[in-house]
C-alpha positions in Angstrom: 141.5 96.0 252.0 142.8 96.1 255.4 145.9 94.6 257.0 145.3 91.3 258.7 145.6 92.0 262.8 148.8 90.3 264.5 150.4 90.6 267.9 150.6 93.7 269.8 154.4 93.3 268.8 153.8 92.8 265.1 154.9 96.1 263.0 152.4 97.2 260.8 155.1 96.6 257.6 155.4 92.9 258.6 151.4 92.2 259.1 151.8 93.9 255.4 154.2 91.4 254.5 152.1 88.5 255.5 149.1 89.3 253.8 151.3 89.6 250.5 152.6 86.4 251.5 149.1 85.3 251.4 147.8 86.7 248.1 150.8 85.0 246.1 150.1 82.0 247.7 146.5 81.8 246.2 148.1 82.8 243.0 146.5 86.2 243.1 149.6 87.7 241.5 151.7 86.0 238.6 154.9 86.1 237.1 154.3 87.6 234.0 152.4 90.6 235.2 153.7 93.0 237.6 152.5 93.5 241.2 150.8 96.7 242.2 153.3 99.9 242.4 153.5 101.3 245.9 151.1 104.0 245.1 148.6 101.0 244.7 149.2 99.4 247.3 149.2 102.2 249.0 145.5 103.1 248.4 144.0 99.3 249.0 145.8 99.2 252.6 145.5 102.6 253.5 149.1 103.0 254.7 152.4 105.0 254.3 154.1 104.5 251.1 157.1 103.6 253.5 155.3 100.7 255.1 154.6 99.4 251.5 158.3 99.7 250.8 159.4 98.5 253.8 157.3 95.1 253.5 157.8 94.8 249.8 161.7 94.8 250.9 161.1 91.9 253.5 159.3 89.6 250.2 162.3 90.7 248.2 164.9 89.9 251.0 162.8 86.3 251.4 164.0 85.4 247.4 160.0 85.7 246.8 159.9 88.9 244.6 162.4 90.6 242.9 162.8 94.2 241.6 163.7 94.9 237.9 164.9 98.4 237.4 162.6 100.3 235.4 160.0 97.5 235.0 158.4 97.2 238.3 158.2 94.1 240.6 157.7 90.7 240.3 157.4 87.3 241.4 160.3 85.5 241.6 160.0 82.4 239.8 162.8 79.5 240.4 161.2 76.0 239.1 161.0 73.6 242.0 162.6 70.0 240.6 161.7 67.2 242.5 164.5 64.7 243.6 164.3 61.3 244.3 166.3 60.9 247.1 166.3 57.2 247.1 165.6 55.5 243.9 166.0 51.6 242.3 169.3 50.9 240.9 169.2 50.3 236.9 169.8 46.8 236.0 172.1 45.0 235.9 173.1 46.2 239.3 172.4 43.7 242.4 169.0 43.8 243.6 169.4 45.7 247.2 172.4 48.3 245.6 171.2 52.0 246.1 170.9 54.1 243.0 173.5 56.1 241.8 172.8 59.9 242.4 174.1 60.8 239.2 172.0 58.7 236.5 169.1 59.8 239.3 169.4 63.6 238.3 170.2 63.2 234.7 166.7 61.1 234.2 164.7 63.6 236.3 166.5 66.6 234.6 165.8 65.0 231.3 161.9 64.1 232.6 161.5 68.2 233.4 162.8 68.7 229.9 165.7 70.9 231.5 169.8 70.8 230.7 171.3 69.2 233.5 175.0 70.8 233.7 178.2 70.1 236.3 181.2 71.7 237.1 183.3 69.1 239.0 186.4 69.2 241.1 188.7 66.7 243.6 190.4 67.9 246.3 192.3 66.6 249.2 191.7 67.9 253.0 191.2 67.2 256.7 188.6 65.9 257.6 186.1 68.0 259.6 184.8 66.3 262.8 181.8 65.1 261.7 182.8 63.9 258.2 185.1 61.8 260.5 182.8 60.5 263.1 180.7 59.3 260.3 183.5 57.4 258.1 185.2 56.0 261.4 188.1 58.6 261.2 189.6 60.9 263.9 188.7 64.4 263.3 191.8 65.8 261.1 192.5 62.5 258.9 193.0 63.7 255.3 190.3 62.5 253.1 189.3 62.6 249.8 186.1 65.1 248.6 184.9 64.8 245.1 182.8 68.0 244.5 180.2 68.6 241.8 178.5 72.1 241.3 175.1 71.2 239.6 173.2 73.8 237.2 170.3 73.1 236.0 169.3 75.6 232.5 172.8 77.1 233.5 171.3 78.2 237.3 172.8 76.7 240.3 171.1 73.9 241.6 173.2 71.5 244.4 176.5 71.6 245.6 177.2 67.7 246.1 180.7 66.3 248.2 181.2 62.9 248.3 183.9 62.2 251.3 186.0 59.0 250.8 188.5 57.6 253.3 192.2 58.3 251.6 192.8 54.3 252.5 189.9 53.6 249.8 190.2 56.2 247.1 194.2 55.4 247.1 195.1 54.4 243.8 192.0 54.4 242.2 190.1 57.1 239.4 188.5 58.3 243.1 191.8 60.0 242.9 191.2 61.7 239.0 190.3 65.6 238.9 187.4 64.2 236.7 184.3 62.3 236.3 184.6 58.9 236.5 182.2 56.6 232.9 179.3 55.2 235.0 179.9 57.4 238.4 181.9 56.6 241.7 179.1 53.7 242.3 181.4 51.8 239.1 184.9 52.4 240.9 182.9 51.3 243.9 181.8 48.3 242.6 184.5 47.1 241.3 186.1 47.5 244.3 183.8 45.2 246.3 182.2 48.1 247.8 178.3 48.2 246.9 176.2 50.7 248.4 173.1 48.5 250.2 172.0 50.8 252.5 171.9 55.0 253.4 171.2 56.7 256.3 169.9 60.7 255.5 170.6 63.7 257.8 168.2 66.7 256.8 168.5 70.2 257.8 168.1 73.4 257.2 170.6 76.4 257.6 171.1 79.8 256.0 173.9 80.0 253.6 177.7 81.4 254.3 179.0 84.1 251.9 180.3 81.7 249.5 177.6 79.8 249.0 174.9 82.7 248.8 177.5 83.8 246.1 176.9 80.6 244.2 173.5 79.7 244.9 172.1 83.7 243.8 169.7 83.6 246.3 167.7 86.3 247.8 169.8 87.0 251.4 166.3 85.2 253.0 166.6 82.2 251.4 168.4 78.8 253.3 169.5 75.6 252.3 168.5 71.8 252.3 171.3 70.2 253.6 171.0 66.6 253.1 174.1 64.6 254.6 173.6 60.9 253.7 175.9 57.8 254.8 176.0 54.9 252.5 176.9 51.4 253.8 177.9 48.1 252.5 178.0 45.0 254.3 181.4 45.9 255.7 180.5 49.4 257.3 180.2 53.1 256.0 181.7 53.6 252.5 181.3 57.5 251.8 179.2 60.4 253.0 177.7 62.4 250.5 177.1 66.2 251.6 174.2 67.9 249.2 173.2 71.5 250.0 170.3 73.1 247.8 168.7 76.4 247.4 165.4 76.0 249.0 163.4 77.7 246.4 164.1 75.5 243.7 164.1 72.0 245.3 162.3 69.1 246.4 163.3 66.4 248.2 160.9 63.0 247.7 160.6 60.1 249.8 158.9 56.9 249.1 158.3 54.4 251.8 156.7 51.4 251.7 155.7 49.2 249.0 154.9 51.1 245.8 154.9 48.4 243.5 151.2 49.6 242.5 152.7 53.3 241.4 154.6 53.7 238.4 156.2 56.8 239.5 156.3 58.1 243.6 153.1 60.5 243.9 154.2 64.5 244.1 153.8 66.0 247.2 151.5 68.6 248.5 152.6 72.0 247.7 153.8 73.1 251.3 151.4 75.5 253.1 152.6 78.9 253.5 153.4 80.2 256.9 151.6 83.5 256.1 148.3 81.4 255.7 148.4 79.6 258.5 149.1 82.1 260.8 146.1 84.1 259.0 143.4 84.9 261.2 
């Protein structure tokens, strides 16, 4: 077995790397065995045992392997669960009303068979500039976050901040240092603020220290940040901030009529870089 050829510029550890990449993407490898030991891989690439080390360290750095002390090295295995990022609101809600995120991750928790869990928190603070630009605030304005940490079979899953205007939370359970029966969409709605409509920002970033903290991620592995602004027929009502751990999530759109599907189809496992790049 040979190392695939890359750039002039490529070191020989990371053309390594790749071709690793490439063999656990065809599912040459699985989790309940372990991979080769160095000396192994050693002999079937015909390099240094520190090249094998070296490019082993870049998987492990990438949250795609992980070394167990005494027992060798293995795939890293973090279920992917597949959110519904836009969903049809139970009944009786009005027709056009968005669905509420939380009753959307309990059913898709409780689909997957898995223990959905949440550790929630309120807090009061200035707004950061774009929170503000998005609610109609000047940068600064306090504002009212309602924070849920999200495990899912006791690992983190999302960090979720729902940012309120002060002037609408005022006075209300938006303003308890707990869940509210039937989610902020009831306080919402009883307040003649329906959500109708949302706009979603998607990116991608690496994690700070706090959040690689929470998340347990290998030190390679970024975040989905979806930043969504709800609307009613008066303007923007809150902006919902969700981060997740890229190696365990899924993010599913429909679009269109789907009337004829019972359920949105799954997506296409995403193609690995490594393979693509493959010559």
């Amino acid at each position: 077995m040979t190392i695939p050829r890359g750039t002039a510029q490529s070191p020989k550890y990371q053309r390594l790397a790749a071709d690793l990449r490439r063999r656990i993407a065809e599912g040459e490898f699985t989790a309940a065995a372990a991979l080769p030991v160095e000396s192994e891989l050693e002999r079937q690439y015909g390099v240094a045992r520190n090249t094998v080390r070296l490019a082993v360290d870049v998987l492990v750095n990438e949250g795609r392997l992980v070394r167990l002390q005494g027992k060798g090295t293995y795939l890293r295995e973090h279920p992917v669960l597949d959110h519904r990022a836009f969903g049809p609101a139970p009944a009786p809600a009005p027709r056009d009303c968005l669905a509420g995120p939380s009753a959307v991750y309990l059913g898709e928790a409780a689909e997957a068979g898995r223990e959905l869990g949440t550790d929630f928190e309120m807090m009061i603070v200035r707004a950061r500039v774009d929170i503000a630009e998005r609610l109609g605030l000047r940068p600064g304005e306090a504002i009212v976050v309602r924070r849920q940490l999200r495990l899912l079979d006791r690992e983190p899953y999302s960090i979720e901040e729902s940012h309120y205007r002060a002037g609408l939370a005022a006075g209300t359970p938006l303003m308890e240092p707990d869940p509210v029966e039937g989610g902020d969409e009831a306080v919402l709605a009883a307040l003649g603020r329906v959500e109708i409509g949302a706009v979603d920002h998607l990116v991608a970033r690496m994690p700070g220290p706090e959040e690689a903290q929470w998340f347990q991620g290998g030190p390679g592995v970024p975040l989905m940040v979806q930043t969504r602004v709800t609307y009613d027929r008066r303007g923007p009502v809150r902006v919902i901030e969700t981060r997740y751990s890229a190696d365990r999530s899924r993010l599913v759109y429909g679009v269109g009529d789907l009337g004829a599907r019972t359920t949105l189809p799954a997506p296409a496992a995403p193609v690995d870089p490594a393979r693509a790049d493959a010559p």
